[in-house]
C-alpha positions as CSV (number, residue, x, y, z in Angstrom):
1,X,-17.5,-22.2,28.1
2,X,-15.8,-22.3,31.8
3,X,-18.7,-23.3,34.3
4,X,-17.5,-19.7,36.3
5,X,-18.4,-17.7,33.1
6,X,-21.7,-15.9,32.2
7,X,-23.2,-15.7,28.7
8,X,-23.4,-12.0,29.0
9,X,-20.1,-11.7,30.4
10,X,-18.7,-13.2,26.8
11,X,-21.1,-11.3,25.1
12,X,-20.3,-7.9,26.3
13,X,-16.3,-8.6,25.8
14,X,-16.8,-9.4,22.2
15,X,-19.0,-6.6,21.8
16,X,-16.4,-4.7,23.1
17,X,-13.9,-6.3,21.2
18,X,-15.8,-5.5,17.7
19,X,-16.8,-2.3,18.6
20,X,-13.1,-1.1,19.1
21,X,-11.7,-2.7,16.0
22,X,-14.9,-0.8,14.4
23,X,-13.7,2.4,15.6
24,X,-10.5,2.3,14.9
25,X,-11.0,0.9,11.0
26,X,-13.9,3.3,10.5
27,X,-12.0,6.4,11.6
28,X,-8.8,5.6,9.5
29,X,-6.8,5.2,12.5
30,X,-6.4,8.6,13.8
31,X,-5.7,10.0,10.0
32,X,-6.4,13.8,9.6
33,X,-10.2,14.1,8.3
34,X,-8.6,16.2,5.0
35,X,-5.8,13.9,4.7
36,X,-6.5,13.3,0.9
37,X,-6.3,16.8,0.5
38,X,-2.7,17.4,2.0
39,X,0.6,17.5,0.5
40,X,2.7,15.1,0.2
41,X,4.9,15.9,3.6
42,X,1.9,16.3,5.5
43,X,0.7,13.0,4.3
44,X,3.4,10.8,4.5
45,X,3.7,12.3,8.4
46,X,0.0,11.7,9.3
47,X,0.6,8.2,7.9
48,X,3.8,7.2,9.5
49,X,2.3,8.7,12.8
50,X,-0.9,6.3,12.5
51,X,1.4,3.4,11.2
52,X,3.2,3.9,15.0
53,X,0.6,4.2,17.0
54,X,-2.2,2.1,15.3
55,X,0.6,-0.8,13.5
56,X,-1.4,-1.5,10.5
57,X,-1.8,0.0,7.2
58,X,-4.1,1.8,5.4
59,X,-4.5,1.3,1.4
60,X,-6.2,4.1,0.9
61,X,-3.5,6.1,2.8
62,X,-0.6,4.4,1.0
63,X,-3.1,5.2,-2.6
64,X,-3.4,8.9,-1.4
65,X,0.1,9.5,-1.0
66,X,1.1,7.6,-4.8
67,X,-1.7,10.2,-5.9
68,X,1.8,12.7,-5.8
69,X,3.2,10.5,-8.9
70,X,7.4,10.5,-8.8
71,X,7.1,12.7,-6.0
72,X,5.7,9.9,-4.0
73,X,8.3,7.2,-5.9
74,X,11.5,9.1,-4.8
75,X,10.2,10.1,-1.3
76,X,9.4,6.7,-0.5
77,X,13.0,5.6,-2.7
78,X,15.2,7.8,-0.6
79,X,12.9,6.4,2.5
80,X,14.8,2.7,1.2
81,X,18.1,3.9,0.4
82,X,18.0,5.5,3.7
83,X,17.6,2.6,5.9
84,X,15.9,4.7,8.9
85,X,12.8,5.4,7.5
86,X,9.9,6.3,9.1
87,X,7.4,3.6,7.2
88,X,8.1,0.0,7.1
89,X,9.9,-1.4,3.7
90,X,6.7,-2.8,2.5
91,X,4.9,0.1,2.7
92,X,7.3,2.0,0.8
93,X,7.6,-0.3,-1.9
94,X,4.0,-0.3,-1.6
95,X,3.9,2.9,-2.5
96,X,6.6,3.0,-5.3
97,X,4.5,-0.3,-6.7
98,X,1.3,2.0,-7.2
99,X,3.3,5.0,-8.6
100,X,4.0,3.1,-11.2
101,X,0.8,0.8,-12.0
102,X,-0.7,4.3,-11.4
103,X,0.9,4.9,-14.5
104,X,4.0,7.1,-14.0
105,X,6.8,5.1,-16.0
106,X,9.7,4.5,-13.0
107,X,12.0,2.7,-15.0
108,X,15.0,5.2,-14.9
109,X,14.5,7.1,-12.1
110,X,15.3,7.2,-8.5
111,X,13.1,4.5,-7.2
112,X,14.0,1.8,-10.1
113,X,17.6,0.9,-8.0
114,X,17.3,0.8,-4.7
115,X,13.9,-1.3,-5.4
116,X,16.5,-3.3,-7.9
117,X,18.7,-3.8,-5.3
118,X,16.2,-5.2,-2.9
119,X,14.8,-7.4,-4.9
120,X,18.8,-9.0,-5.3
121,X,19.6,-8.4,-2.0
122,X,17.0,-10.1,0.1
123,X,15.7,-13.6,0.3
124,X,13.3,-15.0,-2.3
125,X,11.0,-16.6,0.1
126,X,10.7,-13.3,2.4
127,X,7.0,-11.1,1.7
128,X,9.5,-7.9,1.5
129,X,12.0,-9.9,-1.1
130,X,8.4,-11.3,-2.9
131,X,7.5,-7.4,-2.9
132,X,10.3,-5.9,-4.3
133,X,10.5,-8.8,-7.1
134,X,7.0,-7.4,-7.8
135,X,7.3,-3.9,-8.0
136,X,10.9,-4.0,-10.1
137,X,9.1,-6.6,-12.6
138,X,6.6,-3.6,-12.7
139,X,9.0,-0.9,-13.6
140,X,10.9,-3.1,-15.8
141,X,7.3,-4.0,-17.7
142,X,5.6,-0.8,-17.5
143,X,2.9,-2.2,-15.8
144,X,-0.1,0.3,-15.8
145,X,-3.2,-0.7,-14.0
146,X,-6.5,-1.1,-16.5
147,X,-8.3,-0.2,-13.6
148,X,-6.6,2.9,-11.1
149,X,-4.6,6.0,-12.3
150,X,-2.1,8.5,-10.0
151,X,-3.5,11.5,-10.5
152,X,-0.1,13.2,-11.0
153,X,1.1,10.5,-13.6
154,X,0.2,10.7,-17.0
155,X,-2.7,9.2,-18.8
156,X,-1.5,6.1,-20.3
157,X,-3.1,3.3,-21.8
158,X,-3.1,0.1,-19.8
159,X,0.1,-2.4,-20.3
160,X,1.0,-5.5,-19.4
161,X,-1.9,-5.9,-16.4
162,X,-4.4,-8.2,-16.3
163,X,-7.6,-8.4,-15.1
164,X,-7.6,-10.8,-12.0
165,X,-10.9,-11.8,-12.5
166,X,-11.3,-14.5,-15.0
167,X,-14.1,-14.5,-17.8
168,X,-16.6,-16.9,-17.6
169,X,-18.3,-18.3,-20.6
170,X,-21.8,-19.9,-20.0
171,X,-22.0,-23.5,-21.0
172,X,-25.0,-24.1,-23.4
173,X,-28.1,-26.0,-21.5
């Protein structure tokens, strides 16, 4: 610690520091309080709107808005084919990614191609090339997640996911 520095000094600026990354995480980052509850417009607004101002995202905003099933999957297509969208690629193959692990089958529809042609278009060792290699593999598969459902998607049993989480077996003592 600088000679010229006081303990409390320090103290009080990471106090302040934690406090204001506590209030901004705690409050979703200026999302509406009923933002689970909108439609889809009015979500994917409130979200791009706290995106800009805030710069990180929210899984439980991107989850609320794949909630809306192929709604959400060709919003957040024509958001990729349109090139001037207003959320970042990853979040809107974030979002196309839980549609279909949500368990709404995209393979077929408007989000399978211009996710298809990321995935060939950009690099292999870029998080947004990795992403879109993810999410077509996905739709190709039919991955449903064993553990999260859309609610506008269909009740389907779980395919192709795994569990994470390894099983442990106890060794005999």
């Amino acid at each position: 610690m600088p000679q010229n520095e006081s303990p409390i000094t320090l103290r009080t600026a990471e106090l302040v520091a934690v406090v204001g990354l506590l209030s901004v995480s705690a409050c979703g980052g200026g999302l509406p309080r009923d933002y689970e509850r909108l439609p889809l417009d009015k979500q994917w607004q409130a979200y791009a709107h706290q995106i800009h101002r805030y710069g990180h995202p929210l899984l439980h905003a991107r989850a609320a808005i794949a909630e809306h099933g192929f709604a959400a999957a060709d919003m957040a297509a024509h958001c990729i084919d349109a090139k001037s969208c207003d959320l970042p690629l990853p979040e809107a193959l974030g979002i196309i990614h839980l549609v279909q692990t949500g368990g709404c089958q995209l393979q077929g529809t408007k989000a399978e191609a211009p996710v298809r042609k990321l995935a060939t278009d950009l690099p292999t060792d870029s998080a947004d090339g990795l992403l879109a290699r993810i999410t077509l593999e996905a739709i190709e598969h039919d991955y449903v997640s064993p553990t999260w459902h859309a609610r506008d998607c269909p009740l389907r049993p779980s395919r192709g996911a795994t569990s994470p989480i390894p099983t442990t077996q106890r060794s005999p003592t």
